[in-house]
C-alpha positions in Angstrom: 0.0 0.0 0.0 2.8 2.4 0.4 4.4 1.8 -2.6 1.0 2.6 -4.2 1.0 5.8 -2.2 4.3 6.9 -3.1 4.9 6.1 -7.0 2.7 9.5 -7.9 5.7 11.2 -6.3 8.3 8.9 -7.5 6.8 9.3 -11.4 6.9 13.5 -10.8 9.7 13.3 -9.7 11.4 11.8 -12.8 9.6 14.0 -15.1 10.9 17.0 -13.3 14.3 15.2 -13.9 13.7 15.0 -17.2 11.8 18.3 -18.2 15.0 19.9 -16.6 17.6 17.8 -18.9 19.6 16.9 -16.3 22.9 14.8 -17.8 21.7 10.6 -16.9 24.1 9.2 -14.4 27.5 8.3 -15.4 26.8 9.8 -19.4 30.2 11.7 -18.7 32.1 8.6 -17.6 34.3 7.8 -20.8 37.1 9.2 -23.3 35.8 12.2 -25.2 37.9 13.3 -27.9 37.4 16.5 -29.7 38.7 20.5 -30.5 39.3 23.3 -28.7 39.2 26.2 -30.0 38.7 27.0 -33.9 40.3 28.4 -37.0 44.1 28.4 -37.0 43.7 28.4 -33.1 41.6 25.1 -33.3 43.9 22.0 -31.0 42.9 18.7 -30.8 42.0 17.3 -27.2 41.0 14.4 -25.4 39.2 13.8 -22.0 38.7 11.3 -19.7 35.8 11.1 -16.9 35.8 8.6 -14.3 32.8 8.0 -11.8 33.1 7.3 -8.5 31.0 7.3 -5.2 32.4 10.8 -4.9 31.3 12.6 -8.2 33.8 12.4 -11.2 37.5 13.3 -11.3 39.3 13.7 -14.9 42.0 13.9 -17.0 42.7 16.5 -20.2 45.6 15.6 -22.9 46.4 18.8 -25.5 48.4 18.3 -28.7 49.9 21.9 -28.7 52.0 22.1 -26.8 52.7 17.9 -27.8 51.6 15.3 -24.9 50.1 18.2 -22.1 48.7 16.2 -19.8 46.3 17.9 -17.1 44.3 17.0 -14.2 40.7 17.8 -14.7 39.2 19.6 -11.5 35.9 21.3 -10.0 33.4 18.4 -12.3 29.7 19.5 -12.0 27.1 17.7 -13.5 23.8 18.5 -13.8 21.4 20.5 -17.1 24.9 21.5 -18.1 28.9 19.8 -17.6 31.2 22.3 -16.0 34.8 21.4 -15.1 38.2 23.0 -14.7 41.0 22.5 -16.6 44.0 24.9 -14.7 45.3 26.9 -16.1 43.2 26.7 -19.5 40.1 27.5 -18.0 36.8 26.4 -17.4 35.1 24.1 -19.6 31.1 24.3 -19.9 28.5 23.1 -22.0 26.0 20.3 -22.6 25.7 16.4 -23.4 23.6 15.9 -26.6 23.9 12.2 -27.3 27.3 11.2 -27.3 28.7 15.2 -28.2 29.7 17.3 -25.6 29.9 21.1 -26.8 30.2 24.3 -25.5 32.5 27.1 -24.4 35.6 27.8 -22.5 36.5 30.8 -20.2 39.9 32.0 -18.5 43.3 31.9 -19.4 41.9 30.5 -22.7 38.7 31.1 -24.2 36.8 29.7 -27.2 34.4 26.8 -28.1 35.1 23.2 -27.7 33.6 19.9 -29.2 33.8 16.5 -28.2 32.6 13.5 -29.0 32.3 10.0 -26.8 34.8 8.0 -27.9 33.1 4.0 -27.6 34.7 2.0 -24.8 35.6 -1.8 -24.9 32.0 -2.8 -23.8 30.6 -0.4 -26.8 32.6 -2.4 -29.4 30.8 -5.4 -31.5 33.9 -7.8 -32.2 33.6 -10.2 -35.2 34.4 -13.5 -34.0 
C-alpha cells in the first residue's frame, strides 16, 4: 500500500528530472575526444571522466603544446557539464547524445567539441 502511495511522487519526480535535462548518471564517464578552439587556433583534445562514489574526477591531454597532460578539477554535472582545466580554464556546455559542446572561459577562451569516444564494452567484435 505504500508503494502505491508513493509512485505519484516517485513518477513527478522523474519527469521534473527529465523536463529539466539533467545529464543521466554516469553519461560523462568515458574518453571524449574532440577540438578546442577554432580556426588556425583550433587543438585537438582528449578527456577522460571517471565516476566514483564521490562525483567524477578527470584527466585532459592537448596536442599543442605535444603530450600536455592535465588533471581535470571542479566536475559538476547536472542541465549543463562544468569542469576545470588549470590553467586553461573552465570548460562548460551540454551532453547531446554522445557530443559534448560548449564554451571555455579564463586563461583560454573559445568553443570546444567532443565527442564519446566508444569503450571496450561499446565495441561489436567479429568472431
Amino acid at each position: 500500500m505504500k508503494f502505491a502511495a508513493t509512485l505519484p511522487f516517485l513518477v513527478f519526480a522523474t519527469l521534473i528530472s527529465a523536463a529539466h535535462g539533467d545529464v543521466a548518471s554516469g553519461a560523462l564517464a568515458g574518453h571524449w575526444r574532440g577540438v578546442f578552439g577554432d580556426g588556425p587556433a583550433e587543438t585537438v583534445i582528449e578527456v577522460q571522466f571517471d565516476q566514483s562514489a564521490g562525483g567524477y574526477r578527470g584527466h585532459f591531454w592537448s596536442a599543442v603544446p605535444a603530450g600536455t597532460s592535465l588533471q581535470v578539477s571542479d566536475v559538476e554535472v547536472g542541465r549543463s557539464v562544468r569542469f576545470a582545466v588549470p590553467p586553461i580554464g573552465v570548460f562548460e556546455g551540454e551532453i547531446r547524445g554522445d557530443i559534448l559542446m560548449g564554451t571555455v572561459s579564463g586563461q583560454s577562451a573559445g568553443p570546444f567539441r567532443l565527442r564519446k569516444e566508444p569503450g571496450p564494452e561499446d565495441l561489436n567484435f567479429v568472431g
